[in-house]
N, C-alpha and C positions, 0 to 999 in steps of 0.2 A: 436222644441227644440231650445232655445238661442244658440246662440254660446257661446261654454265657452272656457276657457286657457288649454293651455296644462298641468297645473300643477295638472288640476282636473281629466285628464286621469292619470297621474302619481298617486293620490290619490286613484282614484278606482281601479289603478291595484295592489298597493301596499294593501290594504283592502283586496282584493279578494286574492292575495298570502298567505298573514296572515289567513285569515279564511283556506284555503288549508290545510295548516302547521298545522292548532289548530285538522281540524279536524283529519289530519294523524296521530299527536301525540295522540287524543284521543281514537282512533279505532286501532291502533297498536302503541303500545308503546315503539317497540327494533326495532321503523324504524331505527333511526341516529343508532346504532349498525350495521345494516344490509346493508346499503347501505353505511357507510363511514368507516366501518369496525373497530371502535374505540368503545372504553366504558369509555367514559369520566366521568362517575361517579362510575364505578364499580359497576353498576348493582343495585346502592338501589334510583336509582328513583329519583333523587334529578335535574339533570339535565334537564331532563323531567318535570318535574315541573316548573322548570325556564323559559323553553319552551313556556311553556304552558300559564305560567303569560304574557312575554313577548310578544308573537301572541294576546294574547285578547287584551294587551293596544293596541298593534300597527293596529288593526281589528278598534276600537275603535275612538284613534285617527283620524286615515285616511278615517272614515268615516265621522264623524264630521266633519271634514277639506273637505272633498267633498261636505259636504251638505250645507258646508257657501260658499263655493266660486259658487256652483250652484243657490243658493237662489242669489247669488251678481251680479252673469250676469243677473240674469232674473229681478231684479231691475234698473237693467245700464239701465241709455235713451238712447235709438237709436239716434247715430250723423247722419244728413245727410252728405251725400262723396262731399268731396271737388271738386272731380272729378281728385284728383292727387293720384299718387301710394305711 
């Protein structure tokens, strides 16, 4: 595996969080009720929806954005080391 940036670990964890979320809001849908103990929309769903839009751009996004900066290391020429730190 190239070596890539730290911003492609930030990319894939921020991806993988997002899918987490999309799928909790989709398999239970009164989690944010239950675990923050609030009804930000008064129970018609509306909230959860926005949720829901929200986690797929950002699944979406942050994958793409991992798949260029991984495709961008494995293009980089190898510099030989100067031999200095």
């Amino acid at each position: 595996m190239p070596p890539v940036r730290s911003r492609f670990w930030f990319e894939v964890g921020l991806g993988a969080l997002s899918l987490v979320l999309l799928i909790l809001t989709l398999v239970w849908k009164d989690w944010i009720e239950v675990v923050f103990d609030v009804d930000p929309d008064a129970g018609n769903g509306s909230f959860e929806a926005v949720l829901t839009i929200a986690t797929v751009a950002t699944f979406v996004a942050s994958t793409a954005a991992a798949c260029w900066d991984y495709r961008r290391s494995r293009e980089a020429p190898i510099r030989p080391s100067s031999g200095r730190f």
